[in-house]
C-alpha positions as CSV (number, residue, x, y, z in Angstrom):
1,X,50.5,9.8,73.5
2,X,49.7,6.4,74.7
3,X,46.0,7.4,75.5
4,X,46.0,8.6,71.9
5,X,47.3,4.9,70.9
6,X,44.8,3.3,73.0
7,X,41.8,5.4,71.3
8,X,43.1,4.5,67.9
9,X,43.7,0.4,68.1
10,X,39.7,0.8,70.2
11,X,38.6,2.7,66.2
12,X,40.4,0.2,64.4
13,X,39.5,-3.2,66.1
14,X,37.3,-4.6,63.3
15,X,39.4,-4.1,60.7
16,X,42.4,-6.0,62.6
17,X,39.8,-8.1,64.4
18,X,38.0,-9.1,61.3
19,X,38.7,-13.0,60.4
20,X,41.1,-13.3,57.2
21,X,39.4,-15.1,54.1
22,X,42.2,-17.6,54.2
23,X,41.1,-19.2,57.7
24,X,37.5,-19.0,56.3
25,X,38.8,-21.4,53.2
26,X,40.6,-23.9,55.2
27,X,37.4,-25.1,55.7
28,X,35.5,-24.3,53.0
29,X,38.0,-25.1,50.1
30,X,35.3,-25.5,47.5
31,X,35.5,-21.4,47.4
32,X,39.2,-21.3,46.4
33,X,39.0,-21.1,43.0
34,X,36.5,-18.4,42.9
35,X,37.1,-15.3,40.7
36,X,33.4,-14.0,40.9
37,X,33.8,-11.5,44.6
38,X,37.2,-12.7,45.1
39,X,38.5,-9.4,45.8
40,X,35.9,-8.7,48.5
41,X,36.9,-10.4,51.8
42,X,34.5,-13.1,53.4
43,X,33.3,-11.0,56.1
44,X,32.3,-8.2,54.4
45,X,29.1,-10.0,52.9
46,X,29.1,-12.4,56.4
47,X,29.4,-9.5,58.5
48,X,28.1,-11.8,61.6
49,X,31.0,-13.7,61.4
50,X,33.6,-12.6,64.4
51,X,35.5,-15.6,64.8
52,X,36.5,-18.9,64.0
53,X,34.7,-21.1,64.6
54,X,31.6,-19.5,63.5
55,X,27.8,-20.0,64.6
56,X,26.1,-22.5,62.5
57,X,23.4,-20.1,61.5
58,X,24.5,-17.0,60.0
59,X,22.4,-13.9,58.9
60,X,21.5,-13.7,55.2
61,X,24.3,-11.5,53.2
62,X,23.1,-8.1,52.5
63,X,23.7,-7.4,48.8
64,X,21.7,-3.8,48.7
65,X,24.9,-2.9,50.8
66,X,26.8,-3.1,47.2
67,X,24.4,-3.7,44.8
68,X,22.0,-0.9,45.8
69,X,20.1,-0.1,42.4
70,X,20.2,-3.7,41.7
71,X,18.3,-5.0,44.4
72,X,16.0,-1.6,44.2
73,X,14.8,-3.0,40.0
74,X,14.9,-6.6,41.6
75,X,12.5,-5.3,44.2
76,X,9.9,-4.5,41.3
77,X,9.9,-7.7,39.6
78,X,8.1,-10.7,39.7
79,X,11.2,-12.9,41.1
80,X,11.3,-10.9,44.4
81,X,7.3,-11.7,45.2
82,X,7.6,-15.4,44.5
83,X,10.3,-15.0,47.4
84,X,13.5,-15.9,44.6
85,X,16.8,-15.2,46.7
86,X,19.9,-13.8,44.8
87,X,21.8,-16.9,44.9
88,X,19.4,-19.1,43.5
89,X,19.9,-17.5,39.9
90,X,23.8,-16.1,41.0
91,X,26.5,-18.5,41.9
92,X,28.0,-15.8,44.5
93,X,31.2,-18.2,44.7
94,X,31.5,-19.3,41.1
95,X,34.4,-19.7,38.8
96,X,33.4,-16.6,36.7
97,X,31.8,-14.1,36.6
98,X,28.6,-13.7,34.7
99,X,24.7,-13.4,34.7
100,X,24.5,-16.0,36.6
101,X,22.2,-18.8,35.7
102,X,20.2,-18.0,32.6
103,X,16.4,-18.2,32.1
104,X,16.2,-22.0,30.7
105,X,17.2,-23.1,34.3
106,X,14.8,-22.4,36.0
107,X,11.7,-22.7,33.1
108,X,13.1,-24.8,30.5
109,X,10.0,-26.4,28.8
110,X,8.0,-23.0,28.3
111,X,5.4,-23.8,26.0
112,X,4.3,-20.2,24.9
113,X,1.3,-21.5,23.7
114,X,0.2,-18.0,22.8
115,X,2.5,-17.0,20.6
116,X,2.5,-16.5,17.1
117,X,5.5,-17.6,14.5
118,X,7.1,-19.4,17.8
119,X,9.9,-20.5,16.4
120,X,11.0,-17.7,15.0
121,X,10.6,-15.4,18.1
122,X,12.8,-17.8,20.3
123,X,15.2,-17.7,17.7
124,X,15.2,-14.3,17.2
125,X,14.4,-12.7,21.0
126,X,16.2,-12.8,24.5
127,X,13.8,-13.2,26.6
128,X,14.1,-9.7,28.6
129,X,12.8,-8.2,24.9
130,X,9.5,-9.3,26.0
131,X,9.5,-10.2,30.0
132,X,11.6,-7.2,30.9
133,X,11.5,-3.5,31.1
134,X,13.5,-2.6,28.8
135,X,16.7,0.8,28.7
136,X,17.3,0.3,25.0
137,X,15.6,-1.7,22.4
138,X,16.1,-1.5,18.2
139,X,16.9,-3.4,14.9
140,X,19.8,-3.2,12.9
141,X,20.0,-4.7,9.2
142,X,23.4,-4.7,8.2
143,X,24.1,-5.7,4.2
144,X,27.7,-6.7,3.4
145,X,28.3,-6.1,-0.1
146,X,30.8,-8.1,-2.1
147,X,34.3,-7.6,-2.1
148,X,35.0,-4.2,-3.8
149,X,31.5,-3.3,-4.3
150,X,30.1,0.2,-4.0
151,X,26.5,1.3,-3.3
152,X,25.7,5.3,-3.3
153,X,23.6,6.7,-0.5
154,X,20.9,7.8,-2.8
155,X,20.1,4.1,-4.0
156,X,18.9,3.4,-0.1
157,X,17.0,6.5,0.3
158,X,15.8,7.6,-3.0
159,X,14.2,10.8,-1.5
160,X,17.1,11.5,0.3
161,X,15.0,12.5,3.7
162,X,17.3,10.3,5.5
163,X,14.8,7.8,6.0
164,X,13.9,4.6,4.1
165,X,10.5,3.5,4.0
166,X,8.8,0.4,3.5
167,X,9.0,0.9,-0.3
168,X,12.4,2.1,-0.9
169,X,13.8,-0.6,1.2
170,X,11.8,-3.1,-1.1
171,X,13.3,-1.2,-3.9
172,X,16.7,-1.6,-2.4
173,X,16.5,-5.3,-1.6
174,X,15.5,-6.3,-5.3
175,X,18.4,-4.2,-6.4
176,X,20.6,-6.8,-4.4
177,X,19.4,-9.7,-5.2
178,X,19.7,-8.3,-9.5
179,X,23.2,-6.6,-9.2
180,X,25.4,-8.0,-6.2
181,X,25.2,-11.5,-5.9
182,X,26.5,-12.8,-2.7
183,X,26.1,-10.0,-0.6
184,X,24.3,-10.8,3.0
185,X,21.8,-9.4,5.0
186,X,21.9,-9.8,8.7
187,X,18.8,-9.1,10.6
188,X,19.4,-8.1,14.9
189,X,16.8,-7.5,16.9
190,X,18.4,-6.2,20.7
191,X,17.0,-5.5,23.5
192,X,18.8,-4.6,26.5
193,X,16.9,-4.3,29.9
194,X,18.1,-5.4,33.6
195,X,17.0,-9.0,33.9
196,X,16.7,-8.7,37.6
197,X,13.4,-6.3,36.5
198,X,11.4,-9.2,35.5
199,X,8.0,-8.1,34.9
200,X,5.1,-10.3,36.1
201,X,3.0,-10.4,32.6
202,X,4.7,-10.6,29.4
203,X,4.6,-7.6,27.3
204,X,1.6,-7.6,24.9
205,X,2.2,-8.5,21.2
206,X,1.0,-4.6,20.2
207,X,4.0,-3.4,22.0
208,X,5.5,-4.1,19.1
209,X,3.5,-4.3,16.1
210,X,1.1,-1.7,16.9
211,X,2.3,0.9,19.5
212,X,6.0,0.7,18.5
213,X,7.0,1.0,22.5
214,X,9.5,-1.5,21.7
215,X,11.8,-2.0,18.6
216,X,10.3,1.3,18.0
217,X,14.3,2.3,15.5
218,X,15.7,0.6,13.0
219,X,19.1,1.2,10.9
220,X,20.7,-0.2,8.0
221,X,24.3,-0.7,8.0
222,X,25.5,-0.9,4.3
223,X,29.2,-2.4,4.5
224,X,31.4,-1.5,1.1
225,X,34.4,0.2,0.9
226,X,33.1,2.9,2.8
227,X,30.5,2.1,5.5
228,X,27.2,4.3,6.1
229,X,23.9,3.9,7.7
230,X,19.9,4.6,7.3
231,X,17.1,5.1,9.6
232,X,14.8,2.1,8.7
233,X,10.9,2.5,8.8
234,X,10.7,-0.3,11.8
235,X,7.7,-1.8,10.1
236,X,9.6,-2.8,7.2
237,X,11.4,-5.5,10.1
238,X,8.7,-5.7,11.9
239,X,4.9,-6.1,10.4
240,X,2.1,-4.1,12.0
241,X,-0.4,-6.3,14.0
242,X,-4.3,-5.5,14.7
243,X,-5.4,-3.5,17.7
244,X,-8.8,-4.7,19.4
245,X,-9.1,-1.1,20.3
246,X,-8.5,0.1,17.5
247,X,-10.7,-1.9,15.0
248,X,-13.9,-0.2,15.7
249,X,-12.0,2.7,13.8
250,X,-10.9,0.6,11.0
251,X,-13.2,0.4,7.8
252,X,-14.1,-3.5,8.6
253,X,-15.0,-2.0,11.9
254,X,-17.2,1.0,10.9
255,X,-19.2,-0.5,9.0
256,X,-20.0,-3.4,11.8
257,X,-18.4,-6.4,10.8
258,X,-17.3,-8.0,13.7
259,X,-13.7,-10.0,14.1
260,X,-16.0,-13.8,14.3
261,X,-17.1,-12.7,11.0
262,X,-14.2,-13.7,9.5
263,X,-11.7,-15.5,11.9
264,X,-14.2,-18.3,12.2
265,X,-11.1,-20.9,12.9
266,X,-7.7,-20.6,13.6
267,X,-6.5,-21.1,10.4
268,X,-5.4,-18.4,8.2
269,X,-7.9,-16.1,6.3
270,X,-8.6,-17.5,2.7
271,X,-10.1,-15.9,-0.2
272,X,-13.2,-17.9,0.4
273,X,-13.7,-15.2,3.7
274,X,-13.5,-12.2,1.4
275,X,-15.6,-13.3,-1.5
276,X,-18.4,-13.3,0.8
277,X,-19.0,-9.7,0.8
278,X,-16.7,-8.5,-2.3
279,X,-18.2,-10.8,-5.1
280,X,-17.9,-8.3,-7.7
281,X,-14.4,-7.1,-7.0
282,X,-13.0,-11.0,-6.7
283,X,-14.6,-12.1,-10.3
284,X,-12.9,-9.3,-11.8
285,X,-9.7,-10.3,-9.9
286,X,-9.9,-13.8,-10.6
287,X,-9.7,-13.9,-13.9
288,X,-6.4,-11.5,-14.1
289,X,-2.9,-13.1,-13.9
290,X,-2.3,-12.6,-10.5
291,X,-5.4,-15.1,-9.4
292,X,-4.6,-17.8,-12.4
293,X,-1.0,-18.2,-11.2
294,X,-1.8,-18.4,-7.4
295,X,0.3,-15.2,-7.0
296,X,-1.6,-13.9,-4.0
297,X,-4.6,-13.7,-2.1
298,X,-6.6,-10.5,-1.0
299,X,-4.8,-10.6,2.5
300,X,-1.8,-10.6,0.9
301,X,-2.3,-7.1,-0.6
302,X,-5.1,-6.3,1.3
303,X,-4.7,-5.4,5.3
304,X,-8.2,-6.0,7.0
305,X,-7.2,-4.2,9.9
306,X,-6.5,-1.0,8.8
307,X,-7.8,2.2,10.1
308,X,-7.3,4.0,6.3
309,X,-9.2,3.4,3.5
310,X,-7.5,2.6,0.4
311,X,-8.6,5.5,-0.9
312,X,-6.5,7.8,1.6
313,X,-3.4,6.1,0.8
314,X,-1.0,8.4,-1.4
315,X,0.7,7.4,-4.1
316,X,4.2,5.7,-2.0
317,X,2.1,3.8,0.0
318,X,0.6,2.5,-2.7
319,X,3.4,1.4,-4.1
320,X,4.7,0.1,-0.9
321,X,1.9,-2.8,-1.7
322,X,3.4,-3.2,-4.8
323,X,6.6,-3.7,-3.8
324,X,6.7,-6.4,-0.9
325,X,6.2,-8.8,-4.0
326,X,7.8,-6.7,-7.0
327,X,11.0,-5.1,-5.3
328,X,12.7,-4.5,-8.5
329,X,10.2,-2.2,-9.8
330,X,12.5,0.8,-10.1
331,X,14.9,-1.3,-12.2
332,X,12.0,-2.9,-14.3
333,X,11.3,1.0,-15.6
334,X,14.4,2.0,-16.2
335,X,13.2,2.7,-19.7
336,X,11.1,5.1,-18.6
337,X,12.1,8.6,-18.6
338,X,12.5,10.4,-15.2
339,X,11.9,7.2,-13.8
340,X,11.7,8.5,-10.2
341,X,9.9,11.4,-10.4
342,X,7.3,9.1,-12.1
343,X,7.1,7.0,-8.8
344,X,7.3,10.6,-6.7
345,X,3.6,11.3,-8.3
346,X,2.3,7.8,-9.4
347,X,0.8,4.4,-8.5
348,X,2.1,1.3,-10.3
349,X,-1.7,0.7,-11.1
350,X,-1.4,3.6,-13.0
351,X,-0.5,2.2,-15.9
352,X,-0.7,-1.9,-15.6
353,X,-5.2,-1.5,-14.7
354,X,-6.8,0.1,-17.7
355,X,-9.9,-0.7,-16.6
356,X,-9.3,1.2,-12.8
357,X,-10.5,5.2,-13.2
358,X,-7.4,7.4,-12.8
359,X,-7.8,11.1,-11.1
360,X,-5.2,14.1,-10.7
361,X,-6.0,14.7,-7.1
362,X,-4.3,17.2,-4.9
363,X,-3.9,18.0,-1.7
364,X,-1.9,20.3,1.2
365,X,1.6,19.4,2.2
366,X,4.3,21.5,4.5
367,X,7.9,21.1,3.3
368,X,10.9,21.6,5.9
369,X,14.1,21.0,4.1
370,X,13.8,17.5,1.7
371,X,11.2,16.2,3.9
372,X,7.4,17.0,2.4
373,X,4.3,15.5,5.0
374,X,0.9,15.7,4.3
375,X,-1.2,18.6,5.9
376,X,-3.1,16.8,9.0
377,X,-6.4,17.6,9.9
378,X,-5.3,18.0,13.8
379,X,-2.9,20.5,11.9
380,X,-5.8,22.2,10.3
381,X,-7.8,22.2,13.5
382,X,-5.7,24.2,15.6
383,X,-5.7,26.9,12.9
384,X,-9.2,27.2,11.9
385,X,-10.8,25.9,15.3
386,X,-11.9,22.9,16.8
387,X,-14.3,20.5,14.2
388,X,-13.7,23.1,11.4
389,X,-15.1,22.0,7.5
390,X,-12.5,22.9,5.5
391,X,-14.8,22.7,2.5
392,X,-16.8,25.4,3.5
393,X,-14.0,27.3,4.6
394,X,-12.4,27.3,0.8
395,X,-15.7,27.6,-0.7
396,X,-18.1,29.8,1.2
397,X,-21.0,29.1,-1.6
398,X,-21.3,25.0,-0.3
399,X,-21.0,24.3,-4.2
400,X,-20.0,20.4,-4.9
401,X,-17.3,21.8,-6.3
402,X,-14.4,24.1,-6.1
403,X,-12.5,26.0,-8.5
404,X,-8.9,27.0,-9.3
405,X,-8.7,30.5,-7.8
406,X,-10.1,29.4,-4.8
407,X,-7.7,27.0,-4.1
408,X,-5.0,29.3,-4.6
409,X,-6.3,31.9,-2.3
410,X,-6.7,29.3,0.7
411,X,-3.0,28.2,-0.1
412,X,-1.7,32.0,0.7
413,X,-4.2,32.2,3.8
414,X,-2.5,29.0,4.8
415,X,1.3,30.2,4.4
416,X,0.7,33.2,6.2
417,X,-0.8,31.5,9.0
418,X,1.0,28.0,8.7
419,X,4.7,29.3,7.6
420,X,6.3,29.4,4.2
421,X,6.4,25.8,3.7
422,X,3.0,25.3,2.8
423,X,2.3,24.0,-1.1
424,X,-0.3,22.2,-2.8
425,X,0.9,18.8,-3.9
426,X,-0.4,16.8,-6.6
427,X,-0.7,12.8,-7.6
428,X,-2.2,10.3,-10.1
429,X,-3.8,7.6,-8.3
430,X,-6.8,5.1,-9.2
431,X,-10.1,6.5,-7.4
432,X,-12.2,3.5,-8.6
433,X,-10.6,0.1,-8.6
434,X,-10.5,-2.2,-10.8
435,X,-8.8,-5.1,-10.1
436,X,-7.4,-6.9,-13.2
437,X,-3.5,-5.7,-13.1
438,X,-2.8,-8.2,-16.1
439,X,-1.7,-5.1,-18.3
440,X,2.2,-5.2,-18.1
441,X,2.5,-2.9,-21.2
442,X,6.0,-3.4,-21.1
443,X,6.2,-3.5,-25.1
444,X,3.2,-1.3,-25.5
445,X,5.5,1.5,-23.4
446,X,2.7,4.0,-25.1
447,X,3.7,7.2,-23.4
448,X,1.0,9.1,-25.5
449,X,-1.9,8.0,-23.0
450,X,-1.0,10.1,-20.3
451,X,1.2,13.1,-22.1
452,X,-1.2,14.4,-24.2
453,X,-4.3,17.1,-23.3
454,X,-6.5,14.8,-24.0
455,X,-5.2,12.7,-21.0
456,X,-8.0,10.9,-19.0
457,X,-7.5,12.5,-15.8
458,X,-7.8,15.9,-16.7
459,X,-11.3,15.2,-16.6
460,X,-11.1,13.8,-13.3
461,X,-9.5,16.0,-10.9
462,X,-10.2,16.2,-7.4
463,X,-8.9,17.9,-4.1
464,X,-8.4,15.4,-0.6
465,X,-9.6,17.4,2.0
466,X,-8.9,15.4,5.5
467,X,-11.6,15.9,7.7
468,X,-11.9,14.4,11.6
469,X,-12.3,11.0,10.8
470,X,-12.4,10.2,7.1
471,X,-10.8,12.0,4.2
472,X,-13.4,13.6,1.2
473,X,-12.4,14.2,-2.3
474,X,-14.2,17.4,-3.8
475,X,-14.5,17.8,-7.5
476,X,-11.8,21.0,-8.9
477,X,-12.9,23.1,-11.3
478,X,-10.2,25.0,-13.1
479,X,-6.6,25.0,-13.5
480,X,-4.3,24.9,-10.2
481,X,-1.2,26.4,-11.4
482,X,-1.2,29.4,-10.1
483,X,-0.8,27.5,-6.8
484,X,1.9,25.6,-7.3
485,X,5.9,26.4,-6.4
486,X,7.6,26.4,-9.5
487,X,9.7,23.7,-8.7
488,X,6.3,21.4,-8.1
489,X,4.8,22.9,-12.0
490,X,7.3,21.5,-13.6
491,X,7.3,18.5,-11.9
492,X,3.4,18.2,-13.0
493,X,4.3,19.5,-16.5
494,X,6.8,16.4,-17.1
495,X,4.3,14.1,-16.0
496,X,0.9,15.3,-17.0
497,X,1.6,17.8,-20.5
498,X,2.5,16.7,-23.7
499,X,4.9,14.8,-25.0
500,X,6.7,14.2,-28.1
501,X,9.2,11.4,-29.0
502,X,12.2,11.8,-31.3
503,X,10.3,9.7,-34.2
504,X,7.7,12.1,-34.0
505,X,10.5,15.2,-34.5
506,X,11.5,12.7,-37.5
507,X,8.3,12.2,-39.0
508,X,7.5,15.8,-39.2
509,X,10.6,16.7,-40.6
510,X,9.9,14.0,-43.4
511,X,6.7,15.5,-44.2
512,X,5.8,17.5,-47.4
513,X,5.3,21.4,-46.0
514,X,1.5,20.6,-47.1
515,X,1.5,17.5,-44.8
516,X,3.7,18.8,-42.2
517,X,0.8,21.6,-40.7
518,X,-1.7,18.9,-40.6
519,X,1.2,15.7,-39.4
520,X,1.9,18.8,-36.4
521,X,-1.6,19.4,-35.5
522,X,-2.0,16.0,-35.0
523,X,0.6,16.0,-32.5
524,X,-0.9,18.7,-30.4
525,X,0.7,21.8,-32.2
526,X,-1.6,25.5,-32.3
527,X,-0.9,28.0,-34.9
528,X,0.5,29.8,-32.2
529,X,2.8,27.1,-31.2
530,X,4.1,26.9,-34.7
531,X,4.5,30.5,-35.2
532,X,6.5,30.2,-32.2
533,X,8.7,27.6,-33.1
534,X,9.5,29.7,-36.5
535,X,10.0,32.9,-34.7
536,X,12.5,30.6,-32.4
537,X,14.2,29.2,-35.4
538,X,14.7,32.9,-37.4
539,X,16.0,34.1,-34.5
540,X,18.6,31.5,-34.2
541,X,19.2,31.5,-37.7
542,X,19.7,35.1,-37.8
543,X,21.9,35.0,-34.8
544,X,24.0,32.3,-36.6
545,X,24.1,34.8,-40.2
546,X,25.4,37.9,-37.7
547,X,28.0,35.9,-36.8
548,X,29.4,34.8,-39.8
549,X,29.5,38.2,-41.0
550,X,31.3,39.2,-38.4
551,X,33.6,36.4,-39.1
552,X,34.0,37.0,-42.8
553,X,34.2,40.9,-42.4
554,X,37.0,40.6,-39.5
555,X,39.5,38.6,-42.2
């Protein structure tokens, strides 16, 4: 028993050996009023200490003993090569505990010469959002509504995909500012990352605006009587920025115009830049409202550093444009009858640029629930081989154009081999610009121009084809309705057939039976169509006599 004492107080000697904390603070009574590591004795970080007094010259603390993974991210940053020890940012006897010293104390008057929109950045950033590596990074836009004010899902995300995009958020904002005055918008961009990870170079400004590795989410909170949220395109928040890479693909870049072509100062690009090579276009422009009021500039509708060409833009983006300046454009049409499905298959320059040529063009989509993207040609590729022509794959006779039947065979090829989902979509889109977008036609509201068979675009109809680089529009010959779902027909029937207002039911009905054959030809009426109508009227008629003899025989 005794040797078995002897053995144990041998094991335990440093823990009763071990100097108290209290003895330590006689001297040093600065320390007292710590709360940061004041449950962790002296002498487990001053593990050299083994009496009092102590040597002058004590080892380092180890704080990898603790703070393991810490030190590991600390070891990868730029504050552990310029030789930065833990206690110069962390007051390892403070008051409280914290972060420890913050940025501004060590590099207070950091010019950041380089950056764009400064001010706003600082005010907006931490600064591990750009010099850290981050664990979670996003934007959140949350909208408090007045005090008992209500706001349906639907009005957010008109497609109800889940997803707002540039243009329905526009939409949503200029329904705001018409209908709920004094609601707010509160715009967060966090970034969370371990500031002991510094990195030694700043991340680059495409990060964000171009490669989306950081704010790559956003939400929108809507706060009413019942709270939801929306996935957010980020570049609604965030605006897209240039890639030097990248610009040889852009259409600036193939066709050779170089970036000192333009950017010949630092100032910001002017209309006097792009009249150089668009003369034509800019006349034409200049004399519309948009140029005699100062509105805009070409940059301001006009991204020079895109990869697309307007011309592969469908009809949303379009309006996307649009809608950075005229957000309330969904209100502004209320008038209009199926006002959204008009914006699901329409460009606003549609209507308000008589002088732009408009074109029925079509084009493969693949629908998964309420969510419809555009066929790809990488897509396309993998199922018709590597650098595959997908004209001469629909048309085998390399004719310019292609016709109606053709279409639809490709489109049953392609759902057996690409899944049920596959459909031909359809819009109506400029194809040659014209840009005077004076027209506002709000009193004209002539619905006649495009519902009619004598519509313009019916002689203009086209099919995109995406090939590896560019997109090419091929001439269609023919009807495509054989092609389409039936849901998608009528959609196109709404917005492309005939149609017929209630003063033009009235009129007829006015008319002389002489004058009333000629008054419905004029409205776009066949024999046949008549006959129909009549056979559709006896047939109610004598539907209505059956009954009321039934009636009148019964009593």
């Amino acid at each position: 028993m005794p040797i078995l004492v002897i053995i144990f107080l041998i094991l335990s000697s440093p823990v009763w050996a071990a100097v108290p904390s209290d003895e330590c603070l006689n001297c040093h009574e600065d320390f007292k009023k710590r709360t940061f590591h004041k449950s962790i004795a002296c002498t487990d970080c001053h593990i050299g200490i083994k009496e009092i007094p102590h040597e002058e010259k004590l080892a380092r603390p180890a704080c990898n003993a603790c703070h393991k993974k810490t030190v590991e991210r600390y070891a990868a940053g730029i504050h552990k090569s310029k030789g930065l020890a833990c206690n110069q940012c962390h007051q390892i006897h403070g008051e409280k505990k914290g972060t420890g010293a913050d940025c501004a104390s060590c590099h207070p008057n950091v010019a950041h010469k380089a950056l764009p929109s400064k001010a706003k950045h600082l005010a907006t950033l931490n600064c591990v959002a750009c010099h850290g590596k981050l664990d979670k990074s996003g934007i959140t836009a949350t909208v408090t509504l007045p005090k008992g004010a209500t706001l349906e899902r639907k009005v957010v995300d008109r497609d109800g995909n889940g997803f707002a995009d540039p243009a329905e958020w526009h939409a949503f904002e200029a329904l705001l500012d018409q209908k709920f005055k004094g609601y707010k918008l509160e715009k967060q961009y966090w970034a969370y990352g371990d500031h002991h990870e510094i990195m030694p170079k700043a991340a680059d400004c495409g990060e964000c605006h171009e490669k989306r590795t950081r704010f790559a989410s956003a939400v929108g909170r809507i706060t009413d009587v019942t709270s939801y949220s929306v996935q957010v395109t980020p570049s609604v928040f965030i605006p897209e920025f240039p890639s030097l890479r990248e610009f040889p693909k852009t259409v600036h870049g193939q066709k050779g115009v170089r970036c000192t072509d333009c950017h010949t100062s630092q100032e910001k690009i002017t209309d006097k830049v792009c009249v150089r090579c668009h003369e034509q276009a800019y006349h034409t422009y200049e004399e519309s409202i948009h140029a005699k009021k100062g509105a805009t500039s070409c940059t301001d509708c006009h991204n020079p550093h895109l990869i697309k060409a307007y011309k592969e833009f469908n009809a949303k983006e379009r309006i996307a444009i649009c809608s950075r300046c005229h957000k309330d454009y969904i209100t502004r049409h209320e008038w209009l009858p199926n006002t959204t499905l008009h914006f699901d298959y329409l460009e606003c320059t549609t209507c308000h640029s008589p002088g732009s040529e408009k074109s029925m063009v079509f084009f493969f989509a693949d629908k998964k629930g309420n969510k419809k993207n555009t066929l790809q040609y990488e897509a396309l590729e993998r199922v018709f081989g590597q650098d595959v022509h997908l004209k001469s794959v629909i048309n085998a006779y390399a004719e310019n154009m292609v016709k109606g039947e053709e279409i639809g065979r490709f489109v049953v090829d392609l759902k057996k081999k690409m899944g049920k989902g596959i459909f031909i979509d359809a819009e109506i889109i400029v194809t040659k610009v014209h840009h005077d977008y004076s027209v506002t036609r709000l009193k004209e509201r002539n619905c006649v121009t495009c519902h009619s068979p004598q519509a313009h675009f019916y002689n203009s109809m086209y099919l995109i084809l995406p090939e590896k680089d560019r997109h090419i529009y091929v001439p269609v010959k023919g009807t495509l309705l054989s092609a389409y779902p039936i849901g998608m027909a009528l959609d196109i029937y709404l917005l492309g057939e005939e149609k017929i207002t209630k003063d033009d039911i009235y009129a007829l009905l006015d008319k002389a039976p002489g004058g009333a054959i000629a008054y419905a030809k004029s409205l776009g009426f066949k024999l046949i169509d008549l006959v129909g109508v009549i056979l559709v009227i006896l047939v109610i008629l004598s539907l209505l006599a059956h009954a009321l003899l039934r009636i009148l025989v019964k009593r």
